[in-house]
C-alpha positions in Angstrom: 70.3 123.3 122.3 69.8 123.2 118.7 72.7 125.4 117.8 75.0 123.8 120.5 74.2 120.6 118.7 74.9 121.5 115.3 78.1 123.2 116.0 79.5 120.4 117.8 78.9 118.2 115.5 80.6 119.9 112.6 83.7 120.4 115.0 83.7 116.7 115.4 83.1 116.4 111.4 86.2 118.5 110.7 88.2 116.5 113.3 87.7 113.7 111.4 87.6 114.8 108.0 91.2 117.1 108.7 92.2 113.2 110.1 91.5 111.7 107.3 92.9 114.1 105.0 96.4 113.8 106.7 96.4 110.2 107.0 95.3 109.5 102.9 97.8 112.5 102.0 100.5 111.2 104.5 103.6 109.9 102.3 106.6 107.9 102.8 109.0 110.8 102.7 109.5 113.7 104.9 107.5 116.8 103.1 109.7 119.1 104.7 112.6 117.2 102.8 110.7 117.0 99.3 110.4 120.9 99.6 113.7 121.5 100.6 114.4 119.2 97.0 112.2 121.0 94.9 113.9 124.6 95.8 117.1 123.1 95.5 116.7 122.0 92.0 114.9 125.8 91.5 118.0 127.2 92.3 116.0 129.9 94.7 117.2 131.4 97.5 115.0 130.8 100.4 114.7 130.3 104.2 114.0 127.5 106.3 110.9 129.3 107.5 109.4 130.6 104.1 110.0 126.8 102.8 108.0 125.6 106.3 105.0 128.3 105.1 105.0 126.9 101.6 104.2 123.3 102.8 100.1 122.8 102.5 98.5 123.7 105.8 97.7 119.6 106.0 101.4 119.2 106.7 102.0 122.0 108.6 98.9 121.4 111.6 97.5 118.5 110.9 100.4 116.2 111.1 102.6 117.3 114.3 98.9 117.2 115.6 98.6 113.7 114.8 101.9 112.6 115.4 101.9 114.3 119.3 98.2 111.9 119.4 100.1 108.5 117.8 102.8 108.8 120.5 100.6 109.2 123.6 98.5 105.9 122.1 101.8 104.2 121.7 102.7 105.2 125.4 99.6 104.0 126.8 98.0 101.6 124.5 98.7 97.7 125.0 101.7 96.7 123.3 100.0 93.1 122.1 97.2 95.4 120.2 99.6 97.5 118.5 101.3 95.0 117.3 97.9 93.0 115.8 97.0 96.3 114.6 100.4 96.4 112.4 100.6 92.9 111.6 97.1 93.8 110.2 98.4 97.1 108.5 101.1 94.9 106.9 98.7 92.0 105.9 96.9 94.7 103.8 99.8 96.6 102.5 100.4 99.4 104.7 97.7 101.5 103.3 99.0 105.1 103.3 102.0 104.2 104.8 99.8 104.0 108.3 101.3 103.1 111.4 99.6 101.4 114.0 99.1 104.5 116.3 97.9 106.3 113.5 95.0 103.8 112.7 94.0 103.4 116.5 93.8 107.1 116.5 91.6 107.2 113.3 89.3 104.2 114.7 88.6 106.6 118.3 87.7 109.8 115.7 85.1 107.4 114.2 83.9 106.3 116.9 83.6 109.7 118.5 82.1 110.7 115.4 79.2 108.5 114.9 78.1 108.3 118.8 77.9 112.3 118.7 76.1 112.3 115.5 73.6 109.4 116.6 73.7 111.3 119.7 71.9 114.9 118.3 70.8 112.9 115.6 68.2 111.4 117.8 67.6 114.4 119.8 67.0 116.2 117.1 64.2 113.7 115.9 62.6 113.2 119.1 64.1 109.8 119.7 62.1 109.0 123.1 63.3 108.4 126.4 67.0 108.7 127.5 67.7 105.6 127.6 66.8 105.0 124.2 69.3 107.4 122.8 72.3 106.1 125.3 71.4 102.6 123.1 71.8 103.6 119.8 74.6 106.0 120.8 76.3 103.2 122.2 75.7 101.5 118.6 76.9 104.4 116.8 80.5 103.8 119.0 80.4 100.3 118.3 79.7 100.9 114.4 82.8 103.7 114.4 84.9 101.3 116.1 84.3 98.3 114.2 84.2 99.8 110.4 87.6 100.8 110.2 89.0 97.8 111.3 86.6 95.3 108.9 87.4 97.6 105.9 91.1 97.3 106.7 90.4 93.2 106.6 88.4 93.6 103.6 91.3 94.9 102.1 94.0 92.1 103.4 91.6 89.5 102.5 91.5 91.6 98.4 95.2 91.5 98.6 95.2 88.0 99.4 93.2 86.9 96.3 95.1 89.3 94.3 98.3 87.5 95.1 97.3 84.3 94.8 95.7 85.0 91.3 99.1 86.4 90.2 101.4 84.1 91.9 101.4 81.6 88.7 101.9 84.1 86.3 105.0 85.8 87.7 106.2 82.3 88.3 106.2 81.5 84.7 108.0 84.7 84.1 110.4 83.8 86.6 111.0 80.7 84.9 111.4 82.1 81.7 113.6 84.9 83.0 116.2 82.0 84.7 116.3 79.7 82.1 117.1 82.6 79.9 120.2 82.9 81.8 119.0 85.3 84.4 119.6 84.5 87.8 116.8 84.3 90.8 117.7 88.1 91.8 117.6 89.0 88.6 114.1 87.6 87.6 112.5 88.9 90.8 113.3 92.1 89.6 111.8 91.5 85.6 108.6 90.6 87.8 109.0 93.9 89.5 109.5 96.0 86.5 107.0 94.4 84.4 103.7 94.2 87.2 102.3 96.7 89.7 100.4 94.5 92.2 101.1 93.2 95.8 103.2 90.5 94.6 105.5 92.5 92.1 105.8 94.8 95.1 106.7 92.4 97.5 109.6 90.7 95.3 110.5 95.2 94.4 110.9 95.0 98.1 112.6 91.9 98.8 115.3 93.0 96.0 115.5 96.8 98.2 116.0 95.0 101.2 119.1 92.6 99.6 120.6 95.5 98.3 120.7 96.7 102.2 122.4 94.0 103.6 119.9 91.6 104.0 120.5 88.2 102.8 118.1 86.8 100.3 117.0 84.3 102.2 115.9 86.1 105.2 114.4 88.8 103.1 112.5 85.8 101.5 111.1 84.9 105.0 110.0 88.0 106.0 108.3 88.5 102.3 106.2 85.0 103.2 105.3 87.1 106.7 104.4 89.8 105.9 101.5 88.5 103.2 100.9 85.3 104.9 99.8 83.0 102.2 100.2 79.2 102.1 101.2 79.3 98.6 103.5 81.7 98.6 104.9 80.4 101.7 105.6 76.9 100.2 107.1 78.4 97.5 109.1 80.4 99.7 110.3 77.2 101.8 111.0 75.0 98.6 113.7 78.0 97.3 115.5 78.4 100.2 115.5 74.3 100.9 117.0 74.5 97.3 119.4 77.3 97.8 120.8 75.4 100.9 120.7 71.6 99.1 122.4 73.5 96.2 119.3 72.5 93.3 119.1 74.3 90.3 116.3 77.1 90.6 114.9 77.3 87.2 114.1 73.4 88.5 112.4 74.0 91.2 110.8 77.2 89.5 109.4 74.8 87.0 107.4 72.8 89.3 105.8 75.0 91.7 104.8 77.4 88.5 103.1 73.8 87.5 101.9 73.4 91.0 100.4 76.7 91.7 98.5 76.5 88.4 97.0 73.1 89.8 96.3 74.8 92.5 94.3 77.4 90.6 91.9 75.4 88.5 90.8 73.3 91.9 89.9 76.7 93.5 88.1 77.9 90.1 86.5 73.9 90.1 85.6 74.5 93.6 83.7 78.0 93.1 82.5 76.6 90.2 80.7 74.0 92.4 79.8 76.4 95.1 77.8 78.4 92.8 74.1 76.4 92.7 74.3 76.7 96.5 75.3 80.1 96.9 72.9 81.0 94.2 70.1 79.4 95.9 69.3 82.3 98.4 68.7 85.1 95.6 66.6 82.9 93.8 63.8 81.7 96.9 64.1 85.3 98.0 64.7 87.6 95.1 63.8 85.7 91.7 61.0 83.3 93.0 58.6 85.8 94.3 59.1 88.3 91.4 58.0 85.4 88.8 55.2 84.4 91.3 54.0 87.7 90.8 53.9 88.3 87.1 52.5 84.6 86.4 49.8 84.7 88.7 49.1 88.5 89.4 46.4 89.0 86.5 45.2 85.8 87.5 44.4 87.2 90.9 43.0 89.8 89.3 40.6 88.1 87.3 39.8 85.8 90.3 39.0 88.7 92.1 36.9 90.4 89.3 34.6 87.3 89.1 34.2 87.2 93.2 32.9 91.2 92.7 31.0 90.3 89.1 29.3 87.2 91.5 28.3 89.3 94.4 26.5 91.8 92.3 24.4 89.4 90.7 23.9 88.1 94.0 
């Protein structure tokens, strides 16, 4: 039973570990194609096979595997949670260029994971009565469904703050870049070329997309989607109102850089005054008790030292 255990969870631990490895490694372009480039510019003669065996063994198992399991989710998974699953994935970047499949998939390997671990885990340790180890097997599934999805929000709601810390900065640039002479395209891209963050990303994108055939201002709208933050979606509104009306940019740039830089000394006044509250907590529990201890621990002692000194006189 012992041996049965152990073996099946490494299997399951290699499951998820060759999972994870494929979707961290997974890139944007087609490895098969990226090999096919790099012999080409060797200027070696190979075959299609050969150049299929050179490709790391990730690429060559792992991901048909996992592509064969994202389309039978996509077939019979809900189509309202795949698409809250990818308007999450977008919200946090696309992480690994992830699709939605792919993330469901990865969520059901943790899941099996940890309840087969808890599982033998507990067996293994004499965890009581059956029942018992259903109950913290069932929490094991519950912790290896839910962690995937609260670090993916942990990382949207990261993105967030990064984009609204930088959103006055590349503003100014922006503002500097059109008054300059530059115009709006023009500046998005200096912000692109000069940053790597979310933001500097988004307006990178925004300028790929024009140069597709989008127009700018629908490729503005779907920016303001896609990171879903009020500032940025103000600004958003008041450049395309100005676009339409005909108003100057390097205007309107002007005052929502001023605006969003309001905007960021009330949130920095307004952690500021969250801070004696928030810091309240460590202090009863934490700080408190530790100075309670080293002003009145010898004290104690010496309290306790004259109750003995007393009741051998006595």
């Amino acid at each position: 039973m012992t041996s049965l255990a152990l073996f099946s969870i490494i299997v399951v631990a290699l499951g998820i570990i060759g999972l994870s490895i494929v979707l961290l490694r997974r890139a944007e372009e087609d490895p098969l194609t990226v090999r096919i480039d790099e012999f080409a510019a060797r200027e070696e003669i190979v075959s299609i096979e050969e150049i299929e065996l050179s490709l790391p063994i990730t690429d060559r198992i792992f991901v048909p595997i996992l592509r064969r399991i994202s389309e039978f989710l996509v077939r019979y998974t809900p189509q309202k949670t795949l698409e809250s699953t990818t308007r999450m994935l977008e919200l946090a970047g696309n992480p690994r260029n992830m699709r939605a499949a792919e993330f469901i998939a990865l969520r059901i390997g943790f899941t099996v994971f940890l309840g087969v671990f808890v599982f033998f885990a507990m067996s293994r340790l004499g965890g009581g009565p059956v029942t018992r180890r259903l109950l913290f097997t069932l929490g094991g599934c519950v912790l290896g469904w839910v962690m995937p999805a609260l670090l993916l929000r942990s990382k949207a709601d990261r993105r967030k703050e990064a984009i609204i810390k930088k959103l006055p900065d590349a503003l100014d640039l922006m503002t500097i870049c059109v008054d300059a002479g530059l115009v709006f395209n023009a500046a998005m891209q200096k912000v692109d070329e000069k940053w790597d963050d979310p933001l500097a990303n988004e307006f990178g994108r925004v300028i790929h997309e024009m140069q597709l055939g989008k127009s700018r201002r629908q490729a503005l709208r779907d920016m303001a989607e896609r990171i879903d933050v009020p500032d940025v979606t103000s600004f958003i509104a008041a450049i395309v109102q100005a676009d339409q009306l005909g108003v100057g940019i390097g205007k309107v740039l002007r005052i929502q850089s001023e605006q969003m830089r309001v905007r960021r000394r009330q949130r920095a006044e307004e952690k500021a005054q969250q801070a004696p509250v928030k810091m309240m907590f460590p202090m009863v529990f934490l700080i408190f008790p530790s100075i309670f201890i080293v002003l009145l621990g010898p004290a104690m002692f010496q309290i306790l030292r004259s109750d003995a000194l007393k009741g051998v006189r006595g």
